[in-house]
N, C-alpha and C positions, 0 to 999 in steps of 0.2 A: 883665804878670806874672801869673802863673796863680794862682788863691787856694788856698789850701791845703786838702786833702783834711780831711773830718771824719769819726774816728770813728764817733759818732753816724750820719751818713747813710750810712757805709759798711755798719754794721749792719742800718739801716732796709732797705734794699737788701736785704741777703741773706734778713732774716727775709721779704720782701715777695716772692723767687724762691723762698723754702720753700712761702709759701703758693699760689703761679701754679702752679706744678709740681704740686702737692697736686691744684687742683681742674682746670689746664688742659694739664697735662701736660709735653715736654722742650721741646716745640713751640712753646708759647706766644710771641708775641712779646716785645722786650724793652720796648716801650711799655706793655703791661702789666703789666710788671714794676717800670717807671718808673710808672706811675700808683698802682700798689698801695703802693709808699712814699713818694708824696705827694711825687715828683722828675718836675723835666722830664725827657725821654727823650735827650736830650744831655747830661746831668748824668750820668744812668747809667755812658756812657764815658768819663765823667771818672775813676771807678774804675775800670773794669771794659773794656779796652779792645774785649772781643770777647764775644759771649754766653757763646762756649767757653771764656774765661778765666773770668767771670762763674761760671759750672758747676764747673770747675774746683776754685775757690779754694772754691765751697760747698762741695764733693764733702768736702774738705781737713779744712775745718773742724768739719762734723758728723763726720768718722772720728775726728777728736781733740777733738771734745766726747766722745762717744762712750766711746772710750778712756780719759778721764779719768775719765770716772763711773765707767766697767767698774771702773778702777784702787781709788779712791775710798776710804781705809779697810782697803788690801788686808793682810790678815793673815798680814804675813811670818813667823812662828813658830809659824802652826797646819798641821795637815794637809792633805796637799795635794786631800783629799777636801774638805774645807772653805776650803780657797783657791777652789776652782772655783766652786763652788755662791756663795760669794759675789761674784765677780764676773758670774758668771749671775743671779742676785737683782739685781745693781748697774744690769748690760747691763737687764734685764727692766722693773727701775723707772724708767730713761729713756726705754725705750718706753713706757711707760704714761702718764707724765708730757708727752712730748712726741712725740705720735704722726702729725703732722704731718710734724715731722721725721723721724722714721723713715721715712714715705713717699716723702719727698722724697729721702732718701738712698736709697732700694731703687731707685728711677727712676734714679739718677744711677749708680747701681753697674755695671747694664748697659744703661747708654748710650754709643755710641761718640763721644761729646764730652770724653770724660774718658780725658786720654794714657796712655800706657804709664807717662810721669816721674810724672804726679800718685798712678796708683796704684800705682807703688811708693812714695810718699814717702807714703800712704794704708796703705800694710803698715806700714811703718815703724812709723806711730804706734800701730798692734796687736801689733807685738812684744813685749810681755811676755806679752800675751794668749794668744799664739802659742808664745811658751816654755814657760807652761803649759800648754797644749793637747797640745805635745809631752812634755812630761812626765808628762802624764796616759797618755797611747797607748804610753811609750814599753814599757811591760810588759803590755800589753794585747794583743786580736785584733786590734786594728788597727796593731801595732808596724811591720808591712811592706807597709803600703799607705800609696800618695803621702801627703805631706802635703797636698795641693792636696786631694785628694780628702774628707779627715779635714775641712777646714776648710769641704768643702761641704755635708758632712752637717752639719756643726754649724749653718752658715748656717741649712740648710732645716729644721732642729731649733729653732732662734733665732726666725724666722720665722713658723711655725707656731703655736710658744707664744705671741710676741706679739701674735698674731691673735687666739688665742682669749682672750690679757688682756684686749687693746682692746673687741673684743666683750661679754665677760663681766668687766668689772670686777670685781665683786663674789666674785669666783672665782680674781681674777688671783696671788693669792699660791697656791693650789692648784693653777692653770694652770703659773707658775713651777717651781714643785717638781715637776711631773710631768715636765714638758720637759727640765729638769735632769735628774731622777733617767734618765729615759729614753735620755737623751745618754751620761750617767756609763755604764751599761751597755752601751751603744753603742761606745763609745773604750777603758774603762780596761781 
């Protein structure tokens, strides 16, 4: 009888492919992925049946860590100038907090290990992020260019700023608000 899956070392697992990914890339073997959370390397597929499901199901969960931080406090009865900017403040202070992750999801974003199903089910969990995002554009210059498009500028807008938080901590709430402010002028 097979013992039962723990928690616990299901997480050790994934914090342990945030940090191989981090420093060894998509490539890494899954032995050091098993080594890093202090599992034998056949215990791994006790969860995780393939590396690609493994990836996967990380991809998954940092989108909807992600997501919920973005969410986190979200001020449904102020403006929607100030709805944005704080889920931008919210997205920005999870980078800064956990920038490791951040890395490990930009790897996994565009990596071809990660299916069509997962990231749609990876949109999904950005849908309201997405609703406002459209709301914001929808009276703006960018009212009539793709949405796909609108959400890659914001990406590389996202990105950017977090770089320069990670880097200059000290700066990172000035880094935020300029990337914001420079977005909002960008879309609305």
């Amino acid at each position: 009888m097979p013992r039962p899956r723990s928690d616990d070392k299901r997480n050790r697992i994934l914090g342990a492919a945030i940090r191989v990914i981090v420093t060894e890339g998509l490539r890494a073997p899954t032995m050091g992925i098993a080594r890093e959370a202090g599992i034998a390397n056949g215990s791994l597929f006790t969860y995780f049946e393939t590396k690609s499901e493994l990836f996967n199901e990380l991809y998954l969960e940092l989108k909807q860590e992600m997501a919920s931080v973005a969410m986190r406090d979200f001020p449904k009865d102020a403006e929607l100038r100030a709805q944005f900017f704080h889920i931008w403040r919210n997205w920005g202070e999870w980078a800064l907090r956990f920038p490791e992750k951040r890395k490990a999801l930009a790897q996994l974003s565009v990596s071809d290990e990660i299916t069509p199903e997962t990231r749609a089910t990876g949109h999904t969990t950005m849908a309201a992020i997405g609703e406002l995002l459209q709301r914001v554009r929808s009276a703006g210059s960018m009212r009539k260019v793709p949405m796909g498009f609108v959400v890659a500028l914001m990406n590389s807008v996202a990105d950017a700023t977090m770089d320069q938080m990670i880097q200059d901590p000290g700066h990172a709430k000035a880094h935020c608000n300029n990337g914001v402010e420079a977005l909002w002028r960008m879309v609305s």
